[in-house]
N, C-alpha and C positions, 0 to 999 in steps of 0.2 A: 133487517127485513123492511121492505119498501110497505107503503101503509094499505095497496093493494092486494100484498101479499103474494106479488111475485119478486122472483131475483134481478140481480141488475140484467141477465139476457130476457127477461120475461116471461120463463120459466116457473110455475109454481115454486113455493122457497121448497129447499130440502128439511125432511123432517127428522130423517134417520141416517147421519152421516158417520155411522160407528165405522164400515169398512173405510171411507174418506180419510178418517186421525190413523186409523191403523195402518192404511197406505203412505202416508206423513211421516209415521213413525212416530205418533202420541201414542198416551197410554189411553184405552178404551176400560170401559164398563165389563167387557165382556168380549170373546173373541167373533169378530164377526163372520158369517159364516155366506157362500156365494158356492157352485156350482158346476164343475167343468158340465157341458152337456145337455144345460140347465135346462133347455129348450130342446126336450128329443121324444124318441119312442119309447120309454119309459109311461109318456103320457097316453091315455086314449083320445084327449082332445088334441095332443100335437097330431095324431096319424089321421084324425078327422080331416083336420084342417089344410095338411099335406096331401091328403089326399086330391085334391080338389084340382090341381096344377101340378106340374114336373117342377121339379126341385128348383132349379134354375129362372122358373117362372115365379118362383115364390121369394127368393130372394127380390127381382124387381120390383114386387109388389109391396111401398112403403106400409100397405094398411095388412097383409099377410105377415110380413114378418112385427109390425109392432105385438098382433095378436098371440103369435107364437112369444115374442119376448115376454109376454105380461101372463103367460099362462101358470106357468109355475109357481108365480108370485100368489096366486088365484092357493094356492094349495097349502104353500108353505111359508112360515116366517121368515123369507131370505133377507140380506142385509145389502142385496147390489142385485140389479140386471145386466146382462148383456144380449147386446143386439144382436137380434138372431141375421144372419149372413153368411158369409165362407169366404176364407180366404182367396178360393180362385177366381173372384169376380174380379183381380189386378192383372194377372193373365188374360181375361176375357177382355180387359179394357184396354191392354196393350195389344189387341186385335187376334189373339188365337182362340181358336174356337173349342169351348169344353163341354164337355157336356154330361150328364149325371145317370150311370149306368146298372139301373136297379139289379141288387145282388152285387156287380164288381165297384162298383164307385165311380170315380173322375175318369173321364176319359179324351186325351186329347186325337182328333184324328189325324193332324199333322202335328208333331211334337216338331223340336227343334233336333236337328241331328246335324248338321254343319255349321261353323264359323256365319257363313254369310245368310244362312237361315234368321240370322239375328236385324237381318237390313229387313225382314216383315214384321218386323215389331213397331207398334206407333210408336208416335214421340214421350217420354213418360212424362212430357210438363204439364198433357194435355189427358193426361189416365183421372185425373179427381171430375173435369168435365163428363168423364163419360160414366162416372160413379155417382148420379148426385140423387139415384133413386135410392141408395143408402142414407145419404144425408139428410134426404127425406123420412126415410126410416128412423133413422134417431131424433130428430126432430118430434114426427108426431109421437115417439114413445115418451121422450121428455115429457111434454104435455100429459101424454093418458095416466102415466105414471102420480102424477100430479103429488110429487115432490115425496112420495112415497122410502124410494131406497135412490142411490145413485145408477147412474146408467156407464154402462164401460161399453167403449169402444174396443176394435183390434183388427189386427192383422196378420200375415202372415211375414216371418223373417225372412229376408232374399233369398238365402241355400233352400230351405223349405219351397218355396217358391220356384228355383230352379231346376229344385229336383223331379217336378211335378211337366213344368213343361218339354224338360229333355227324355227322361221316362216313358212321358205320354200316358201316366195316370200310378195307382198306386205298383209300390213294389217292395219286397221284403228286402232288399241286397243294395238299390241305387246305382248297380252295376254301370248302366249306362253315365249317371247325374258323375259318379264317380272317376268314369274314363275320362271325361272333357277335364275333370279338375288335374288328371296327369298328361290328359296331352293336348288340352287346347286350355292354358292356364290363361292366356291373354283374352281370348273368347270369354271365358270362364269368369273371369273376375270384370271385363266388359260387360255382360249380362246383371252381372250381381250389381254393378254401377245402376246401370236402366233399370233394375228393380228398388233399389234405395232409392233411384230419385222420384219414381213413380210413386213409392210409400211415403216420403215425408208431407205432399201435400195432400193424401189422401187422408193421415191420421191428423192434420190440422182442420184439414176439413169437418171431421168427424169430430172435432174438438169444438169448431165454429157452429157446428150445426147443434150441439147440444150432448155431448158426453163427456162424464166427469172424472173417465179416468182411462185408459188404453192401456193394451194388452198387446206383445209382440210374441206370435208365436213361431218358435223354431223350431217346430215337432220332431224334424228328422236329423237333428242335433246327432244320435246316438250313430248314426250312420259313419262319421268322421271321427277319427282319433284324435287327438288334443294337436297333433302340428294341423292336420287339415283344416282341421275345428278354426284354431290361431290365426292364419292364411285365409281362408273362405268363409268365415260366418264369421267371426268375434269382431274382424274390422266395420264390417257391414253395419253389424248389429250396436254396434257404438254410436256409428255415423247417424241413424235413424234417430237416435234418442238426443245426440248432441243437435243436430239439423231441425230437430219435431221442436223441441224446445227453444232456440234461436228465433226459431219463427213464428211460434204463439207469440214470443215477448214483442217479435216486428210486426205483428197483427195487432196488437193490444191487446190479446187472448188471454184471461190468465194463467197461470199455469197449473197441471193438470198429475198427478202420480201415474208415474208410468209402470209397467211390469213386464219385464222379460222373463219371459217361461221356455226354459230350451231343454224339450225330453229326450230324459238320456243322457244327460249333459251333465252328470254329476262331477266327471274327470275338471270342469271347467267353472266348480262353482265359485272359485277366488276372482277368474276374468271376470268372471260375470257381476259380482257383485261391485267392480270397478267399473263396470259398462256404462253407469250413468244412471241407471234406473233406481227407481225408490223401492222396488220391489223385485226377490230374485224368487220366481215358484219356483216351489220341487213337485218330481213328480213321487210315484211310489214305491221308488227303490231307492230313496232316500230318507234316512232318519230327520226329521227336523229337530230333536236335540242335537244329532252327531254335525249336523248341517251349520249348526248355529255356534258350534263350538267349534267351527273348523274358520268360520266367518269372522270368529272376534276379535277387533280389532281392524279388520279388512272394509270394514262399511259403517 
């Protein structure tokens, strides 16, 4: 601890770094405990404060979402925040337009439906420039936080992310996200590219700007079978974690626990706990004794 009593980024020091060892893989005092949701309508001050702007407006707004991140903490003894945000602002910053459609959800009004629909996507070197109202965001939460719990970053997994733009917002089936992976496989796995390369600088950034630990989410994992899954997410999902990590170390960044959380993804919790990450979540159709005993040895 520096004698002013911030970190080497200038960060208030951490005070309560129990989820931090347990991300490591130290042994803690106690299990630390964090949130899927943490920041939602559960609360009457999150729906205040949502209120105020569309969804999307509140995302841009570094001093909106710090408040939603820090609300929960206001309540309960949690042991981590995460930055309130959504995975589709990487979509929005490789140029398609989404937009947040009270009662149905995400909705994109040109989704991708052709091979060459892919030439209106920006360049993803240039996706972390158009995101820096997040890094903003985690920054001033860093700060208000004032060294309180850890702040985790994330994002969304490329398939997860693909499925949303070809879709054109939610769906129970993937029907459409599903078809490109059987007949436009070259398309298919070119998009998933432009989406890894858009995430790796996105979650360094997020890492530069002030979060101490990231989150990869592959929500729609359960959509694919274990060859699909193998083929279209696993390679993806590897890359993000071997590439985020390469390049904290060529930043001088330190390095940060990562988590891959893929729902539904039980068929694949061996790959996954070889993917690189320090962290495999389960969701809730999995035992974590049965989880951990299928894991030993494997991680």
């Amino acid at each position: 601890m520096e004698a002013n009593g911030l970190g080497s980024q200038g960060f208030p020091e951490l005070k309560n770094d129990t989820f931090l060892r347990a991300a490591w893989g130290e042994d803690t005092d106690y299990t630390p405990v964090w949130c899927m949701r943490q920041a939602g309508r559960y609360l009457p001050e999150f729906r205040e404060t949502r209120a105020a702007q569309d969804f999307f407006s509140t995302c841009r707004s570094p001093e909106a979402c710090c408040e939603l991140t820090l609300q929960p903490l206001r309540r309960f003894p949690l042991d981590a925040a995460i930055i309130f945000s959504d995975i589709l602002v990487v979509p929005q910053a490789l140029g398609m337009e989404v937009t947040m459609v009270p009662g149905k959800g995400p909705s994109f009004p040109e989704p991708l439906r052709e091979d060459r629909d892919l030439e209106r996507l920006r360049d993803p070197a240039a996706v972390a420039s158009e995101l820096g109202y997040v890094f903003q965001a985690i920054t001033l939460t860093r700060q208000q936080l004032a060294g309180r719990v850890p702040l985790i970053g994330f994002a969304g997994a490329p398939w997860t992310l693909m499925t949303y733009m070809v879709e054109g917002g939610s769906s129970s089936t993937m029907a459409q996200a599903k078809r490109w992976l059987y007949q436009r496989p070259q398309a298919s796995h070119q998009l998933l590219r432009i989406l890894t390369d858009a995430l790796v600088p996105y979650l360094v950034g997020q890492v530069a700007a002030g979060a101490q630990a990231l989150q990869l989410f592959e929500s729609h994992a359960g959509h694919l079978g274990p060859q699909l899954f193998n083929k279209f997410a696993l390679p993806y999902i590897r890359d993000v974690a071997k590439r985020v990590k390469a390049r904290l170390q060529e930043s001088g960044l330190a390095p940060v626990p990562m988590i891959i959380f893929a729902k539904d993804g039980h068929f694949a919790l061996e790959e996954l706990a070889q993917a690189g990450y320090e962290v495999v979540g389960l969701d809730w159709t999995v035992a974590p004794e049965k989880a951990r005993r299928r894991l030993d040895g494997w991680c």
